[in-house]
N, C-alpha and C positions, 0 to 999 in steps of 0.2 A: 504493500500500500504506500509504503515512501518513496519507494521508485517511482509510484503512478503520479505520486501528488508533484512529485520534484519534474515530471517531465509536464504535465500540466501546468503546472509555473513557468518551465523554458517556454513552452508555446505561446504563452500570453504576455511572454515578455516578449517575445521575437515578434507576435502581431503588435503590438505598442510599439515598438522602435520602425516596425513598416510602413505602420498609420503616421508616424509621426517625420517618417522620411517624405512618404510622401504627402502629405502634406507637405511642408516645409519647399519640396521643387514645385507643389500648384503655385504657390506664391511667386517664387523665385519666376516661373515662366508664365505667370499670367501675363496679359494684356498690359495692365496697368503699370507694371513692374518696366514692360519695354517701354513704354512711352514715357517714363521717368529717365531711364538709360542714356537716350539721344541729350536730356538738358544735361545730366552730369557728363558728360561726354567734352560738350562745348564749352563748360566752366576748367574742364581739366586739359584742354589743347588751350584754351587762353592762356592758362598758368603755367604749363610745359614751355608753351612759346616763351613767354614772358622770363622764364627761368633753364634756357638751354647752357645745358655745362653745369648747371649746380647740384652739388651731391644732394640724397633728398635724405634729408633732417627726420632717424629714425627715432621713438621714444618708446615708452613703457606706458604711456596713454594707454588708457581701456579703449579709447575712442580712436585708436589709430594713431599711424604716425602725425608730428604736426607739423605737418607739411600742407602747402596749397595744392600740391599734386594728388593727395587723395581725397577721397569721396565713397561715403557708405551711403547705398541706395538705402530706402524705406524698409526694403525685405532683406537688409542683411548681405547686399554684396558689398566688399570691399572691392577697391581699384585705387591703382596706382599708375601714372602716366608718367614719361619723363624722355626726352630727347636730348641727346649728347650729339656734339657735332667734333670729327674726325675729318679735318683738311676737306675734302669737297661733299663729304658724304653727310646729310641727317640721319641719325637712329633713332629710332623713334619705338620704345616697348612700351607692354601696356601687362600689366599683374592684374589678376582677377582670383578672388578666396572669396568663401562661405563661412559668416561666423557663426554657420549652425552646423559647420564641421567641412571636410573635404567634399571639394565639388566634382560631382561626376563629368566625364568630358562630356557626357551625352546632353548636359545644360549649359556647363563653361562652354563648349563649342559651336553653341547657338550663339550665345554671347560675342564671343571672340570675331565671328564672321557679322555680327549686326553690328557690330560696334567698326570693323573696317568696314561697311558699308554708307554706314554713318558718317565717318571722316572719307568716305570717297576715295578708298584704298583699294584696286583688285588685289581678290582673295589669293590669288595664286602669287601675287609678290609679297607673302607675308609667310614665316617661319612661324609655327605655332606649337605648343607644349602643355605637355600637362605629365605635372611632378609626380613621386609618387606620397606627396601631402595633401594632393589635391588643389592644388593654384594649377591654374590657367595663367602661361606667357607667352605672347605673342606681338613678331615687330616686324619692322619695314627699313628700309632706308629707300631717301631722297636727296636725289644731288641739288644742286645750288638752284637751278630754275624750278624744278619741283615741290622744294621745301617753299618758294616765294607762293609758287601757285597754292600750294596746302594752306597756307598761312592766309592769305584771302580767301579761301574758299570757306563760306561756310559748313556747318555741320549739318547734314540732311535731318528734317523732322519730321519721320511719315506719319501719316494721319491712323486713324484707329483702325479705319477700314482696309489698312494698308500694312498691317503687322501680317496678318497672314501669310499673305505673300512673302513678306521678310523673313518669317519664321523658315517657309518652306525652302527659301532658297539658301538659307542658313543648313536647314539640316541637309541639303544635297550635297553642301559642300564639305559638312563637318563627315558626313558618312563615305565620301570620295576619299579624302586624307584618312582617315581610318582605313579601308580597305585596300590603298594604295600602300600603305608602311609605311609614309612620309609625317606622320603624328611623331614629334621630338619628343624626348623624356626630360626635359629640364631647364632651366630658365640657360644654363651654360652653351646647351648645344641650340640655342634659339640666335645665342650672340654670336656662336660661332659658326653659324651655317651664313647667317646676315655678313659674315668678316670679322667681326668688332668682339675677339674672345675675352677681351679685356677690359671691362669699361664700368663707368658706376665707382661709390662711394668708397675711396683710398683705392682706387685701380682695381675694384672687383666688380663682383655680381651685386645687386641691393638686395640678396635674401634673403627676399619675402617670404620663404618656403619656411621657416623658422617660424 
């Protein structure tokens, strides 16, 4: 009878953390949640721009680092944007965690590809990763007329009726990189696949995977 009780307890523990998983990704991937995404987007390429070259100022804040380059949506994403410039080239990463624990690539890689569709980046000029913590990293470089055009360009802001669409073209592309083998494991081989294996706060990576 204590074996029976003890495995009747695993199973209603193991539904409660499934209920509460998923839960926790309707949020993450409602509606609502993307059309919050595109404004923090545009608030963290102003402050990126406005701060290329500066190491990003990590703390022990509950609330994240305090830095202008991050930003915690409503549902618990954390993001971090930052662009280093190396002679003619911009870098340009972008970090994405769950602080309701590691995020599966199957929702970070919705993200990762809405979020360069947003800033007007094709998906296939972008290195993408996901650790095994659970951050999502993913970057781009542009050279000198590119970064000008980025930097005028605004941030796209689709409409509601218009996530859909975004959503579905998001997951064609996150499930292309997965079946291809080209999905990176690390915020290192994102910098080193882009050229840039060195870069970030005292000559390294900024991580966030910590």
């Amino acid at each position: 009878m204590k074996i029976v009780g003890i495995a009747i307890l695993a199973i209603l523990v193991i539904r409660l953390l499934m209920w509460a998983l998923s839960r926790r990704y309707r949020r993450l991937l409602s509606d609502d949640h993307y059309m919050e995404i595109p404004r923090l987007v545009a608030e963290l390429k102003r402050d990126a721009v406005a701060l290329i070259g500066t190491p990003v100022v990590l703390s022990e804040s509950p609330d994240g680092p305090e830095d202008l380059r991050f930003r915690l949506s409503q549902h618990g994403m954390s993001m971090v944007y930052t662009i280093d410039q190396a002679e003619t080239q911009a870098l340009h990463r972008m970090s994405l965690s769950d602080r309701g624990g590691p995020m599966a690539f199957a929702a970070g890689g919705l993200f990762a590809f809405f979020i360069l569709d947003a800033l007007g980046i094709a998906h296939d000029s972008a290195a993408v990763a996901h650790s095994g913590t659970g951050v999502i990293h993913f970057g781009f470089t542009l050279d000198e007329a590119g970064q000008e055009a980025f930097q005028e360009r605004p941030v796209a802001f689709p409409k509601l009726e218009e996530i859909a669409g975004f959503k579905e073209r998001s997951m064609t592309r996150r499930n292309s990189l997965i079946s291809s083998g080209n999905l990176l494991m690390s915020e290192e081989e994102v910098l080193a696949k882009l050229g840039f294996p060195v870069v970030g706060q005292g000559g390294h990576t900024l991580n966030l995977d910590n």
